[in-house]
N, C-alpha and C positions, 0 to 999 in steps of 0.2 A: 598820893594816889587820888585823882580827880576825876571823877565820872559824873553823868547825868541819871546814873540808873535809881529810879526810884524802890527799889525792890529787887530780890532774886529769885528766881524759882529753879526747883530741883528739875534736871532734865537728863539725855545723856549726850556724850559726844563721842564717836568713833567707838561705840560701846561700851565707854566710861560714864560712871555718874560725876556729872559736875552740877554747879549752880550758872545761871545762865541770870544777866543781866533783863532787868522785864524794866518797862515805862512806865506812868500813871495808870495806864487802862490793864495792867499786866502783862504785856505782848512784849516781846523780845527787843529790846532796844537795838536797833537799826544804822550805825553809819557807816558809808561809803560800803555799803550793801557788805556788813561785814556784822557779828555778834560780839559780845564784850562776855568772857566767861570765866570760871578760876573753880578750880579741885576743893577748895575749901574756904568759907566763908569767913573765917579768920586770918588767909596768907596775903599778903600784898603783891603777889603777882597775878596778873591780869592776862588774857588774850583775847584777840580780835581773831575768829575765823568762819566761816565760810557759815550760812545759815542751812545749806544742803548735810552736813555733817552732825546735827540736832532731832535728837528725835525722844519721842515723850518715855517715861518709864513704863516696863511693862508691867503684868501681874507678879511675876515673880522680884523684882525689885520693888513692887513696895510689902511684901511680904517680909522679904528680909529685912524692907527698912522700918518694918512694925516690930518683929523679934528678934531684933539685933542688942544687945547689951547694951549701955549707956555708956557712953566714953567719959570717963573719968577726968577728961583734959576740958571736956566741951561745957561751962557754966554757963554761955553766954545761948541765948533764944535765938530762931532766923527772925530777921527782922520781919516789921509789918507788910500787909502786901504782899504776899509771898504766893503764886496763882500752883492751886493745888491741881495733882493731877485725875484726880479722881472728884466726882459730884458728890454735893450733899445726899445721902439716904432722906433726910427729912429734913423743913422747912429748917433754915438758919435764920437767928432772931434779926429781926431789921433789914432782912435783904430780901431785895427782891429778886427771884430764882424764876432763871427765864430755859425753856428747851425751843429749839428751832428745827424745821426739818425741810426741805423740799422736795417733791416726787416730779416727774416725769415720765409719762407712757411713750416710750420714744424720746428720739434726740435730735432735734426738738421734737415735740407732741403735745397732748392733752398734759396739764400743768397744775399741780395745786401744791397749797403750803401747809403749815401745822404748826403751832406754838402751843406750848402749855405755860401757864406762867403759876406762880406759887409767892405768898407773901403772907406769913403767919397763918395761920385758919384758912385765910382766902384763897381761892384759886379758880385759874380762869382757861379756857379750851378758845383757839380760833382754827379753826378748817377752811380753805377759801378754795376756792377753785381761779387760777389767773390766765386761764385760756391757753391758745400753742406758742410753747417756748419751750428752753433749755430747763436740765435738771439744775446750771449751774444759775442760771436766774432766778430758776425757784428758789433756789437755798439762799442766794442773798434775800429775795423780795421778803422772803420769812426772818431775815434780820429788820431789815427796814420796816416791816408794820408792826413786829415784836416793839419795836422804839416807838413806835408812833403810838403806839396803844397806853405807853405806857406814862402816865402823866405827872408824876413825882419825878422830877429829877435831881432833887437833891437827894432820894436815897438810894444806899447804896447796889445797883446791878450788877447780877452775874449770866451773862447768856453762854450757854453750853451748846456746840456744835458740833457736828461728825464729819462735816465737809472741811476735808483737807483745805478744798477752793476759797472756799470763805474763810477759813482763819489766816490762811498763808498771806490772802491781798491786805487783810484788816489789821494784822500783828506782824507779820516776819517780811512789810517791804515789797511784795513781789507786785512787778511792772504790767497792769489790766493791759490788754491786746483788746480787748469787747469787755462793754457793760460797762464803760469807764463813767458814764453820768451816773450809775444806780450806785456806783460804788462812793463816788463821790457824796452825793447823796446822805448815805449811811452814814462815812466819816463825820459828813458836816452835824448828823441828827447824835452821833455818840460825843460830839465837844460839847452838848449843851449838858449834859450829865458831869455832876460833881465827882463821880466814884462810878465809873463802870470797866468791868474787864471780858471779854471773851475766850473762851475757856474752848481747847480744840479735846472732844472724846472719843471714844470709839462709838463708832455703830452698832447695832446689830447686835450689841454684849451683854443685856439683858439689864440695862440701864431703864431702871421706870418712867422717870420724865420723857427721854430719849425716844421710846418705846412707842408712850405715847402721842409723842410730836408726829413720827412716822407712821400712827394710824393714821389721822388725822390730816394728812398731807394726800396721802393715796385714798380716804376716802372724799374727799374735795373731788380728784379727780374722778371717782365712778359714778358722786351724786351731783357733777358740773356744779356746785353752789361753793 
């Protein structure tokens, strides 16, 4: 059983929990626009299918995967790398903990972005305002100065996003039609980092980094700055 997958993370498939094959940065290991997944991280059967069939856990599955009994067969840990589905509550030691958000008044419109970034005690607000474009430009542009701001690249990054758009072109493969230089861009700014992963969440769930990010995007847009 020969893979390149550096990691697995718990996900679902066709409404089943499986573990799903993740890369260096933690994104869904990708060939021949196919996923690599398996029911249990101990059986040696493997499968390749479709990345449309994948979708993250809800509330209620990691509820029961918190109160569920301890399987008396299972001694063995997931391995390391393993991209969690839900954010930190509070600072994790040695990472740097990134949220991203992008607003748009209109499609395209008046445009700004939002980062909160967190790293032990420290933490930091950007608000920008990027003039008329898309919401989904914003949401990238807010990955790309998230990176640039960030000037440690050997330690280890988690950026947390709510845009389907942005995670799907950055981890699960999927083919830019527009924005293909920004997006490139991005990829080339996340290879110079030793340890980064992008982390796809809900919106709007009452996530406080999250929360934060998307004031801070929409207030760009009403103070143009």
């Amino acid at each position: 059983m020969k893979t390149t997958a550096s990691g697995w993370a718990r996900k679902k498939f066709k409404g089943n929990k499986v573990w799903v094959a993740t890369d260096k940065t933690g994104c869904p290991l990708i060939q021949n626009n196919k996923v690599l997944i398996k029911y249990q991280l101990d059986q040696d059967y493997e499968y390749w299918v479709v990345p449309d069939h994948i979708s993250e856990l809800d509330a209620d599955d990691l509820i029961k995967q918190k109160t569920a009994p301890p399987r008396s067969v299972r001694k063995k840990s997931p391995p390391p790398g393993i991209k969690m589905p839900s954010p930190p509550t509070a600072p994790v030691e040695g990472v740097i903990t990134v949220f991203t958000d992008g607003a748009s008044s209109g499609n395209p419109g008046p445009s700004g972005i939002g980062i909160f970034m967190e790293y032990g005690r420290h933490e930091r607000e950007i608000s920008r305002y990027i003039g008329i474009t898309t919401n989904n430009v914003a949401e990238l542009k807010a990955v790309e100065i998230a990176l640039t701001e960030i000037k440690r690249k050997d330690f280890p990054v988690r950026i947390y996003t709510d845009s389907k758009y942005v995670y799907s072109l950055l981890c699960e493969g999927w083919k830019a039609k527009k924005n293909t230089e920004l997006i490139h861009d991005i990829k080339k700014l996340m290879s110079e980092f030793s340890d980064i992963k992008i982390i796809k969440i809900k919106g709007h769930a009452g996530i406080a980094g999250n929360e934060r990010a998307d004031r801070m995007a929409t207030n760009a847009i009403a103070s143009r700055k």
